[in-house]
Every structure is written in C-alpha cells, then in structure tokens.
N, C-alpha and C positions, 0 to 999 in steps of 0.2 A: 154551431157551438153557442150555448146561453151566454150574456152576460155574467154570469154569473161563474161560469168552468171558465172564460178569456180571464176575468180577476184574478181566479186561483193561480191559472197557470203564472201569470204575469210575476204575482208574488213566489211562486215556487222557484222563477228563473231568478228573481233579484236576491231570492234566499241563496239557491247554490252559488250567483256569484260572490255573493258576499263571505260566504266558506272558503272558498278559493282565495281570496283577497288576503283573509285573517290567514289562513292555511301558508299564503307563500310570505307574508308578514312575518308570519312566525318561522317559517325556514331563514329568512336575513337576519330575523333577530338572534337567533339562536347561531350562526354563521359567524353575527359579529360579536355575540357573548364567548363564543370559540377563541378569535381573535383574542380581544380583550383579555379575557381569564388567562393568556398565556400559550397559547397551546399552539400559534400558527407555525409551529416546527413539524406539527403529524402533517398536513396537508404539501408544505414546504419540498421535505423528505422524501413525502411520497410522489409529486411528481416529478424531484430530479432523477428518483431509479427510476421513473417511467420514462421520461428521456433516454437515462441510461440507458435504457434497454431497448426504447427504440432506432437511437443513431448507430448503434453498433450491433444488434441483431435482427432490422429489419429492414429488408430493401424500400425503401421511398418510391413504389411504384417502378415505374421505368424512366425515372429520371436519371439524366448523369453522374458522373461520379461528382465532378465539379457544383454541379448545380446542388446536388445533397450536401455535398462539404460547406459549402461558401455560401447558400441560401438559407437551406431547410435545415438543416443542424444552428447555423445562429440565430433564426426566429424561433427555434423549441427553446433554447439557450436564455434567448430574452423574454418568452414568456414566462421560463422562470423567475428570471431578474426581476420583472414589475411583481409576480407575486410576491416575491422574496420582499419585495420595497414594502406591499402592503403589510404583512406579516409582520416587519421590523417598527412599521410607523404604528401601525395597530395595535398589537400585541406584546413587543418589548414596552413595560409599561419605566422600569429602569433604564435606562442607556447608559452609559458609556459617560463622562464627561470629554467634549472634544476641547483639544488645546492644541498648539505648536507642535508637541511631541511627538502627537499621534504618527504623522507622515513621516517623521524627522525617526522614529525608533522602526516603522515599516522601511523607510530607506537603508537606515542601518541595519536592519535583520538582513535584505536583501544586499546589501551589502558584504555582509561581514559572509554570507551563504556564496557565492561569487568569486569572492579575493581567492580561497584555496581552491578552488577549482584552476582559474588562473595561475596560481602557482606550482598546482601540479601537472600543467599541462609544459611550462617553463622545465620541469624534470624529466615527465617523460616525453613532449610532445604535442603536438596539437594534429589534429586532423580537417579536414574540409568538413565542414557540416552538411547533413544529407537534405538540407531542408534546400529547395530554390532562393535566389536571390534576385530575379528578374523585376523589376519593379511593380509589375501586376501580380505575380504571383505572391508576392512579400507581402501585400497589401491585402491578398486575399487571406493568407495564412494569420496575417495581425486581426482580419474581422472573427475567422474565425476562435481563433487563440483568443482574442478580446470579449468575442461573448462570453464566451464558455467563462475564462478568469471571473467575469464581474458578475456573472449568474451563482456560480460556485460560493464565490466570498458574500454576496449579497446574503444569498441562504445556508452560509457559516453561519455569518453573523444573526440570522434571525432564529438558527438554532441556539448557540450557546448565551443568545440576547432574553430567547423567551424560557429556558429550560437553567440557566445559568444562576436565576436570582434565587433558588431552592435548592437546587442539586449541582452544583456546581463539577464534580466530580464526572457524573453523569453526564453532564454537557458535553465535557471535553470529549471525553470518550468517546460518545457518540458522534460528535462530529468530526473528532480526528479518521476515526473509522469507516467513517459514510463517504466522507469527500475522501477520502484516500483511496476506497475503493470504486469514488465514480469514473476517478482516472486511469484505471487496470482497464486492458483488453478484455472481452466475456471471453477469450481465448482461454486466460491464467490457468484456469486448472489444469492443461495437457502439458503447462510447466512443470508438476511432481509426478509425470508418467515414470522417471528415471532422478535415481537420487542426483547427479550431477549438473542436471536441468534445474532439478528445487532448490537447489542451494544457491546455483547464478541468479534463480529468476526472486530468492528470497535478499541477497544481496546485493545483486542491482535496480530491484524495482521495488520490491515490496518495505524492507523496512527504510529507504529513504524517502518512502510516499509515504508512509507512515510519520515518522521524525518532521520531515516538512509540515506534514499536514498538522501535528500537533502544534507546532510552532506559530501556522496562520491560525488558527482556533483560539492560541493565549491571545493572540493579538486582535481577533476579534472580540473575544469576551472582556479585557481590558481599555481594547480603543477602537472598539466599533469595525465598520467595516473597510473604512480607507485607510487602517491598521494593516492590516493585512492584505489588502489588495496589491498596496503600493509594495510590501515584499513578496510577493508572488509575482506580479507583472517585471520587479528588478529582475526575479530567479528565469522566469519565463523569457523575458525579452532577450537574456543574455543567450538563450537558449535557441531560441527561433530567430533571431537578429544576427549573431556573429556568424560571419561568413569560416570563421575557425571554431572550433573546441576542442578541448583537452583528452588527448587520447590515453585513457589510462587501461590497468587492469581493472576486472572485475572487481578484485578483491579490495583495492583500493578507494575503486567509483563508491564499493559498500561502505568503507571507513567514512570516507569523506561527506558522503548523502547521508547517513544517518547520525554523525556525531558533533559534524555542523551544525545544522540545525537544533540540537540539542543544548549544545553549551550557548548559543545567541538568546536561546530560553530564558537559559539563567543570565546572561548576562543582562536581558532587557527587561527582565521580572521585576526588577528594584526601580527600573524610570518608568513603567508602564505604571507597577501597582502603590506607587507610595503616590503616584500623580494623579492614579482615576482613585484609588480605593483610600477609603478614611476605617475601614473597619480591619481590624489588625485580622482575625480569625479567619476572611475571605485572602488577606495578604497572606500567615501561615499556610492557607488549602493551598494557592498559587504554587507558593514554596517547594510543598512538599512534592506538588504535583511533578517540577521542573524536576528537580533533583531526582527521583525516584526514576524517569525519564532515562535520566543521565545515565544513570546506575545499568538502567535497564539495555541501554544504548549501547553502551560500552560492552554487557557482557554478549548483547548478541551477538555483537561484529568481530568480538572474540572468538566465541564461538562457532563462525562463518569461518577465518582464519584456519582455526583449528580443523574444520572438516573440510578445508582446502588442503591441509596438509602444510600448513607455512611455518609452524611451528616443531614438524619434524617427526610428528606423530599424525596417525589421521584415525577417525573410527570407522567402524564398518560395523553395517546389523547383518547379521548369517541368516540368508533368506533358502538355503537347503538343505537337504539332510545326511550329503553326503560327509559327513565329518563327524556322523554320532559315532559314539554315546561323549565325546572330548567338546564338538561346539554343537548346540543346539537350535531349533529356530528359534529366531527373536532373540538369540545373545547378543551381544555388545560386548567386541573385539576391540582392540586397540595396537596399531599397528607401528612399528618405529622403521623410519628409513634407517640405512646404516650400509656397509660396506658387504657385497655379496661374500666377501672372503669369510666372514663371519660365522654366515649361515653353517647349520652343519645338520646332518643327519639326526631326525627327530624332532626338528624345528616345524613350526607351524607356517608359512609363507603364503602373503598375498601377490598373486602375479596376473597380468593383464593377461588373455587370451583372445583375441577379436574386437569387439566391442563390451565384456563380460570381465568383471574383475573374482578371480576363486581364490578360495582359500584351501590348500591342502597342506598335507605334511610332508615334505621332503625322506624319501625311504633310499637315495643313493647321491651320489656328486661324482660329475666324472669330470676330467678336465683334459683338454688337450692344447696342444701345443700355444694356440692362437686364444681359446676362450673358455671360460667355463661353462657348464651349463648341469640343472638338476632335473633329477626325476621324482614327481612326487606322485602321490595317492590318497584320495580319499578314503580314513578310518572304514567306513561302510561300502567300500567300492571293493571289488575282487580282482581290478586291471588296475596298470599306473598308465597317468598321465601322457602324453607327449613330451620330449624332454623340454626343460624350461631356461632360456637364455637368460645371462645377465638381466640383459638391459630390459627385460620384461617384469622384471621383481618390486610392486611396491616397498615391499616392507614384511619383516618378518613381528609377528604377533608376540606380545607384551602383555597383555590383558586380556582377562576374559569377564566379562560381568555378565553373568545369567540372565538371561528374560529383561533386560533394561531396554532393547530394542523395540521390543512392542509398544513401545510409548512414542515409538517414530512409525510404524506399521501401522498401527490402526488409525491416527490420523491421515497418512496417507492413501487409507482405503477409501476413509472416508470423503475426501477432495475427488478422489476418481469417481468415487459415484453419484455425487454434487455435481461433478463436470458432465456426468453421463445426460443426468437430469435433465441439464442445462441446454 
C-alpha cells in the first residue's frame, strides 16, 4: 500500500469516528433536551409498565420465589426510583415549594385514611393479617413494599411535576390512572367473567385504588414527592405492619376506600394549595378537580350498594331470550325484595337456581301445609320451570328499562377480550 492510499485511509477512519462522536453527541443532547423541555414522564411511564409487566407476567428465570420477591423485583423497583430521581431533577423545571407542611398534610392524609379503617374494624371486628410477622420476613416484605412505594411516588411526582405546569388536569388523570393500575393483579380482567365478581372486584380494589391514587397525585403535584410518599407509606405500613386488620364487608371496605380518600382531598386542598400555589386559577383547577372527585365517589359507591341490593332494590341486564317478546336482551330490570306472600300469579320473579340467577313469570302458587312454593315459565318457553321455594326468590321485578343494559354488555365484552389478549 502507497503512502499515499495509508493517508487516505488514516483520514477516512478519523472521519467515520468523528460521525460517530457528533452522532452519539447528538443522541445526549437531544436525551437531555427531552428531559429539560418537560417530558421525562414518557420514558418514566414507560418503564414502570415495563416493570409492571415483567414482575407479574414473567418468570425471572428459574429463580425462587423469594429471591424474585425480595431481590429482583426491588432492584427493577429502584431502577425506577434513580430514573424517576433523574427525570424530577431534570425535567420538573417547576417544583413544588417544600415547607413544614409538606410531611405534616402527607401524615395527616395518611392519617386521617387509617382512623376509619380502625374504627370500623372496633364495629365489625378485626382479623389476623395474612401477611407474616416473623422478623425476617417482615423485614423482607418492608424491602419489598418499600421499594416499589418510593419507586411509584418518585415517578408520581415526576409525572404530574413535568406534565402538571400545562395540563394540569391531564396530569392528574394520568397518573392517578397509571399508578392505580400498576398495583392491579394482570389477573383483573377474569374479575368481570361474572357480574358478581365485577362488582366485588370494582368495589374492593378498583375504585379505592383509584380514590387513593388520586389523592397521592394531588399531593405530589402540590408537595412534591415526600408529599405523598409519607401518606402512602402511613396507609401501607398500617397494612403490612398490623399484626390485626379490620374485617369488614365488601361493601363497606368499598365505602370506606374510596370516599376516604376523597374528602382528605378536599380537606388538604386549602393547606396544600394556598401554601405551594400563589396563582388562584391553578388553586380553582385543584378545586374543582377535588370536588368533582367527591361527587364522583359518592355516586359510585352508591351505585355499588345499589347493585348489592342494600337498598332493597337490585338491577339485573336480561342476558336471554327466554322471556320475549315482555323482557328483552340488553334490558335493565329492576328488581324489589319484598314478602313472598305478595308475589301472585303474573308477576315477573328473580330466583336463584344453582349458581344462575332467572328471570320468569310465575303461571301458578301452590302452598302446602309447611311452605310455599311457585311455578313459573318462560314467555318464549313451551314447559314450566321446576317449582320454586321461598327462600330461593330474589325479588319480584318493578322496572323494565329497554336496551339500557348494553351499556354494561358491551364494556364487559370488551375486558373479556383485553383479558384474552392479555
């Protein structure tokens, strides 16, 4: 090779590295113009569902069960947490102002979440908590419980920190939603296989992981993250730490988890946002955010009630067609308990059969000495029924609301085949 071709190449090689050099230059720079301009909440986000979805849908090799809980799930956990750190110091170009409060309104949120849990366990009871208490295991269950808490709150806070000073609405939302759902099972969807199922699993997990979640989210976008940490670690600690907890109904764990949380909203909206916020229009968004919350809170768990039947009415969607051309599919019945003596020939009546709840019409009543019991039939059916006991009779139907049902059917199709996906 000449002199002359060893030069070229020489310079050819210090050319390409010098492409390369500018090439990954500009990948950092543009990395931390990302940062900077606001935005380390897409990055944030996207690898706690990547977590998500690997501690709970993928085997870790063949390692133990212990060594994934208590190892491998808190080092994904805190590799969060440092990015989340970066993201907050980088890209929250706003913060928060810290003061006294901050801890003092996260201890009282966690507080005030706590006291009625305690009091209604004083009514109905308390039970042993399913979690160990052995000093090694406790210790491992706080590593774990302790990552995950400050990984989650870190990249709360770097959500509604970097996405909060424009869209404040959109913050919340988005992070009440995101961390609400990192803490669901990827199971959840085989909880609306069966109405009875969606309704336990929407009123003891879902809208109090909701309500919660939105609750650490105001307190991150108002006071940072040791806002909200310190009332999540109160609600958490009380949870994995008491060797007791409060053994209630469903339907009350639903009251209490989601309308808790809700009113501590408003109550620490006024010391959070008159302390960090000077701009009245971000304190109105607050406002309205809380209250609307409240509204929303109240009527779901209403609503949960009501389709427990606690109010004495329950609904029901008519999922067949034995009852044409009188119920249809997709109608929305309305069913009222009341005294079987009532019932009478012509009536419409819900009664348990197996595990299967029907709806037909009663076509005879016989009664004998010791008990009553009816025969009914479906409109479209050519046989009657088996005869039906008392004590088998939800409730005879009250209401008929045509096609309102499909608004609970086609979202529930849609979860089955999300879950299928899944």
């Amino acid at each position: 090779m000449s002199t002359t071709d060893l030069i070229s190449n020489m310079r050819q090689q210090i050319y390409s590295r010098s492409v390369r050099e500018r090439s990954i230059s500009n990948v950092l720079a543009r990395l931390r113009e990302i940062a900077l301009s606001g935005y380390p909440w897409v990055y944030v986000a996207g690898w706690a569902i990547t977590i998500y979805l690997m501690t709970n849908s993928i085997e870790v090799g063949r390692l133990s069960a212990s060594v994934s809980t208590y190892a491998v799930r808190p080092l994904l956990w805190i590799s969060l947490a440092l990015m989340a750190v970066i993201g907050w110091r980088e890209g929250v170009l706003e913060k928060p102002t810290m003061s006294s409060l901050v801890p003092i309104s996260g201890a009282l949120a966690g507080s005030f979440h706590v006291a009625p849990l305690m009091i209604a366990g004083l009514i109905y009871g308390f039970g042993h908590s399913p979690y160990s208490h052995q000093p090694l295991a406790l210790l491992g269950n706080l590593v774990h419980v302790g990552a995950m808490l400050v990984a989650i709150e870190m990249s709360r806070a770097c959500v509604v920190g970097s996405l909060g000073a424009r869209r404040p609405y959109l913050a919340l939302a988005l992070a009440t939603i995101l961390f609400a759902f990192l803490e669901l099972p990827t199971s959840w969807p085989s909880s609306f296989e069966d109405a009875g199922t969606g309704f336990m699993f929407v009123g003891e997990t879902l809208l109090p992981g909701l309500s919660e979640s939105l609750l650490a989210s105001f307190l991150a976008f108002t006071g940072g993250p040791i806002a909200s940490l310190v009332y999540r670690g109160f609600v958490h600690g009380f949870e994995w730490i008491s060797p007791i907890l409060p053994h209630m109904q469903w339907t009350v764990a639903a009251f209490l988890g989601t309308v808790v949380p809700a009113l501590g909203l408003v109550l620490l909206r006024g010391v959070l946002v008159s302390d960090t916020d000077e701009d009245e229009s971000e304190t109105e968004q607050a406002g309205g955010i809380s209250t609307s919350w409240v509204v929303v809170s109240i009527t779901a768990v209403a609503m949960l009630w009501f389709n427990a039947g606690l109010f004495g009415v329950r609904p029901t969607i008519v999922s067949g067609l034995s009852m044409k051309p009188a119920l249809e599919l997709g109608d929305l019945v309305v069913t009222r308990e009341g005294d079987p003596e009532m019932i009478e020939v012509g009536d419409i009546i819900q009664f348990r059969r197996g595990g299967d709840y029907i709806l037909h019409r009663v076509v005879e009543v016989e009664a004998t000495k010791n008990e009553v019991f009816f025969v009914t039939r479906g409109d479209a059916n050519n046989v009657n029924d088996d005869p039906v006991l008392e004590g088998a009779i939800v409730g005879k139907v009250i209401l008929v609301i045509p096609k309102l049902g499909w608004l609970g059917i086609v979202p529930r199709l849609l979860i089955q085949r999300i879950g299928a996906l899944l």
